[in-house]
C-alpha positions as CSV (number, residue, x, y, z in Angstrom):
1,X,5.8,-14.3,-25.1
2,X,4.8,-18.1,-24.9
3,X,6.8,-20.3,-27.5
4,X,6.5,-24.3,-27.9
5,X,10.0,-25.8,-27.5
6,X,11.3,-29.1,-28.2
7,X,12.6,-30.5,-25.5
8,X,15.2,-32.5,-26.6
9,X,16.9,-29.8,-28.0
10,X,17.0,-28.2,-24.4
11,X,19.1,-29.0,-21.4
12,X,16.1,-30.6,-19.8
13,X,15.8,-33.7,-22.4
14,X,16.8,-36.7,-20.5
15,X,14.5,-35.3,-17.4
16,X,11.3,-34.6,-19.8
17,X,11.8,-38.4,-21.1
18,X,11.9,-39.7,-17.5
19,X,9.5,-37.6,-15.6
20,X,6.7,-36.9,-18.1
21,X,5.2,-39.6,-17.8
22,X,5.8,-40.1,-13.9
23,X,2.2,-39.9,-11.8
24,X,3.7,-37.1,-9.7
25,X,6.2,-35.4,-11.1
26,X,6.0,-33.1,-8.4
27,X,9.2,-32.4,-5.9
28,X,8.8,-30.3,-2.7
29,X,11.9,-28.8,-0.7
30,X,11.3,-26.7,2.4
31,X,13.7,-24.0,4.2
32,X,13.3,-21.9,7.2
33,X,14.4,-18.7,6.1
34,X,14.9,-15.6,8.0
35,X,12.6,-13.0,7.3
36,X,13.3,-10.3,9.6
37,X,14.7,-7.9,7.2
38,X,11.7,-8.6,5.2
39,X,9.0,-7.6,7.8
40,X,11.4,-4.5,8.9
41,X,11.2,-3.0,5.5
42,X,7.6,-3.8,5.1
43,X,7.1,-1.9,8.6
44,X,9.1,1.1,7.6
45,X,7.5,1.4,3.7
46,X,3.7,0.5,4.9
47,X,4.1,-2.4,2.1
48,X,2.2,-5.3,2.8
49,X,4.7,-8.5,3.7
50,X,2.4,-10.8,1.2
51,X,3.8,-8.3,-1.1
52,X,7.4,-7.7,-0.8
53,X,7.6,-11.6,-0.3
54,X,6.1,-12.2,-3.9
55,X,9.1,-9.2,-4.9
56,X,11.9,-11.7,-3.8
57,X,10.1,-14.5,-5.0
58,X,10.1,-13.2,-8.6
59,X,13.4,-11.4,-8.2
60,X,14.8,-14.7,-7.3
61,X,13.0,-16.7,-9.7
62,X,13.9,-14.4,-12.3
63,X,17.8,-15.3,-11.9
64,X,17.2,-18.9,-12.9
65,X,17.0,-19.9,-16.0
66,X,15.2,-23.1,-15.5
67,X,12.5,-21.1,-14.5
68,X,11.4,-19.9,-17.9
69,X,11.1,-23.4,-19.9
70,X,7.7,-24.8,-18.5
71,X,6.3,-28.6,-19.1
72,X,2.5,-28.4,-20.1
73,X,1.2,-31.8,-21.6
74,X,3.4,-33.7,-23.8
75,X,4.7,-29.7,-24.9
76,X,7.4,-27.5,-23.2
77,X,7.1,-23.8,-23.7
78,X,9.3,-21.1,-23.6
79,X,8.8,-17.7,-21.9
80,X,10.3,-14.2,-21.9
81,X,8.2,-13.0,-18.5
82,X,7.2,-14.1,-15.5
83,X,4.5,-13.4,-13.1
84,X,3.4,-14.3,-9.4
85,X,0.2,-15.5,-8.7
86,X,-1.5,-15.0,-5.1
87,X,-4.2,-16.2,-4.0
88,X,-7.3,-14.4,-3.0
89,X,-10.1,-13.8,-0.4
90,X,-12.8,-12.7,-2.5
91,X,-15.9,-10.8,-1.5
92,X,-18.4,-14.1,-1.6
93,X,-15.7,-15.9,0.9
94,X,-14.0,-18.0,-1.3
95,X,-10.7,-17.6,-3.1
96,X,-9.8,-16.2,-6.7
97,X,-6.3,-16.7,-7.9
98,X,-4.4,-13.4,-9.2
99,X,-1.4,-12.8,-11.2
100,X,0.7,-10.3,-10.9
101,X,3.6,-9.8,-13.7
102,X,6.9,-9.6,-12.2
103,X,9.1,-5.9,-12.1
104,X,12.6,-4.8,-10.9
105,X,10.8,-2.1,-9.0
106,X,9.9,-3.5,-6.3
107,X,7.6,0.1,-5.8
108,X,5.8,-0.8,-9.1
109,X,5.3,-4.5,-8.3
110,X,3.9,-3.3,-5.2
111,X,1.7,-0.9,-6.6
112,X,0.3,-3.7,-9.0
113,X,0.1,-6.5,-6.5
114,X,-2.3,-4.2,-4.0
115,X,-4.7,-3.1,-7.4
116,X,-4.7,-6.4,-9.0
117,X,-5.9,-8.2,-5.9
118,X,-7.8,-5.6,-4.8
119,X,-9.7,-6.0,-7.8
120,X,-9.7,-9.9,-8.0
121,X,-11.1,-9.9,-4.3
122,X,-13.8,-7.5,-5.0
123,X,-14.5,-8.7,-8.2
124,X,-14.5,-12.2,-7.5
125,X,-13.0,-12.7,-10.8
126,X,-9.4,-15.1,-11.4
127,X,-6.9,-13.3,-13.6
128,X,-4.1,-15.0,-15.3
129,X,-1.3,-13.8,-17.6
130,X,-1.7,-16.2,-20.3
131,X,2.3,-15.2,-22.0
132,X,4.3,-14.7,-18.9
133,X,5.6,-18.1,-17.0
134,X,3.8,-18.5,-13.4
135,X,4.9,-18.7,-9.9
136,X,2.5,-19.4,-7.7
137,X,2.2,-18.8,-4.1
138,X,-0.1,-19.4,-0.9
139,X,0.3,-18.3,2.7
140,X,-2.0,-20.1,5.2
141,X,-1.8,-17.3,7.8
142,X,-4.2,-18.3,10.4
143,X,-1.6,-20.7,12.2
144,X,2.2,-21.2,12.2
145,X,3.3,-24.2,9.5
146,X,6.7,-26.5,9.6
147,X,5.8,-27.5,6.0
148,X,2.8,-27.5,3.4
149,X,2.9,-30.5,0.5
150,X,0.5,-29.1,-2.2
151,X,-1.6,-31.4,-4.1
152,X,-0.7,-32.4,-7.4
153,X,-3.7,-31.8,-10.1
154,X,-1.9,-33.0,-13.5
155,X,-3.1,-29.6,-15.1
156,X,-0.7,-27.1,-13.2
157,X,3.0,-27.8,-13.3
158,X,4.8,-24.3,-12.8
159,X,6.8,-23.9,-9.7
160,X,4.2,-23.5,-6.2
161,X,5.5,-21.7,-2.7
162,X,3.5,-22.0,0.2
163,X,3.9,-20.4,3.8
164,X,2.0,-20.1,7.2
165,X,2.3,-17.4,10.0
166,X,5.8,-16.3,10.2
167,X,7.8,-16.8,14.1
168,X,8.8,-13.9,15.9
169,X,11.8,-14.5,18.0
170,X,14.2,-13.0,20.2
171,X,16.6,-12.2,18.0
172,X,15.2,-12.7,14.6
173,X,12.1,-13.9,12.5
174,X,11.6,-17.1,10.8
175,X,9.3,-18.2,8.0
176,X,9.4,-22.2,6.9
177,X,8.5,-22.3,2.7
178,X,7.6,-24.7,1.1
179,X,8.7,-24.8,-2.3
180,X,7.1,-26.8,-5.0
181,X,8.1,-28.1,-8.9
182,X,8.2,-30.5,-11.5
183,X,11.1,-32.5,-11.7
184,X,11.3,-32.6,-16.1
185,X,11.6,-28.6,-15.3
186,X,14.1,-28.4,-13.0
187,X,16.7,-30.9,-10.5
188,X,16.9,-30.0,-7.0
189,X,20.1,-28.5,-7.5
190,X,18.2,-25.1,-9.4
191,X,16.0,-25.5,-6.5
192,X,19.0,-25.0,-3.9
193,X,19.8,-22.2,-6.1
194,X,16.6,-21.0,-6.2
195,X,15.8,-20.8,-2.3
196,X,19.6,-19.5,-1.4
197,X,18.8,-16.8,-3.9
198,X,15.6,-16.0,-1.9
199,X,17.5,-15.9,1.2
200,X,20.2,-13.1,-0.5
201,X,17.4,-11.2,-2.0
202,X,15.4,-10.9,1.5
203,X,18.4,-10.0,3.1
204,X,19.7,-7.3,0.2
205,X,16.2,-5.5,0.6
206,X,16.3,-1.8,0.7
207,X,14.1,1.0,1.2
């Protein structure tokens, strides 16, 4: 459920007066994170990375409560769910955007993540989940990134990850992230939070 706030009767008060009205309001961190628990389970399941990547993501995101109170005009909403957008090839070569509402099970997220852009792709159709809060993500796959700065539109403000071609190394593999958000939702200490959580949650995967 989607439910207009007001602001100054939220932790986030003194930020929404200061950055609100800022011309980008945007702030991007970026971590190299060590993926190579991620790509083992995704080996041994048959579950595509893209996938169980978007599973931390929301398992993480889901643990912070900043995450769920969302600037949007001169407004800030309130949400109960969250969901993961990804972002498509579709079948006339361009891209449709997808989302994908977050689940504990990472079985049932991955079940809906492989129909829900399988459909977007053929169907060359965007989706979005209108009541749940969005986390968006990108991965630029063709070639190996040390950090992406998204553009800042004015329309979106949720909270943006975006990744290259993860690094296979000798003894582990590593995946720079760029993470994306606006500063009236959140300071860049919930954004530490946020990525450490990632981290724990990639590494805590099981099978």
């Amino acid at each position: 459920m989607k439910t207009e706030i007001n602001p100054q009767e939220t932790t986030r008060a003194y930020a929404f007066e200061m950055w609100m009205k800022s011309p980008n309001p945007m702030v991007t961190l970026v971590k190299t994170f060590n993926v190579s628990r991620l790509v083992k389970v995704s080996h041994q399941t048959g579950m595509k990375f893209m996938a169980v990547m978007c599973w931390c993501i929301g398992k993480a995101a889901s643990e912070i409560e900043e995450f769920y109170t969302l600037p949007e005009g001169d407004k800030v909403f309130r949400y109960d769910r969250l969901a993961i957008n990804a972002i498509v090839p579709n079948c006339q070569g361009g891209i449709s955007f997808c989302d994908i509402p977050f689940s504990e099970d990472l079985q049932q997220f991955s079940h809906d993540y492989l129909r829900l852009t399988a459909e977007a792709a053929k169907g060359c159709k965007n989706t979005s989940l209108e009541d749940h809060v969005i986390v968006g993500t990108s991965a630029v796959v063709e070639t190996e990134l040390d950090c992406i700065v998204n553009q800042y539109s004015g329309i979106f403000n949720n909270p943006f990850l975006v990744w290259g071609k993860y690094r296979k190394g000798l003894f582990k593999t590593t995946l720079p992230i760029s993470f994306q958000f606006h500063h009236a939702q959140m300071d860049g200490s919930h954004a530490a939070r946020f990525l450490n959580r990632l981290q724990e949650e990639i590494d805590d995967l099981r099978i």
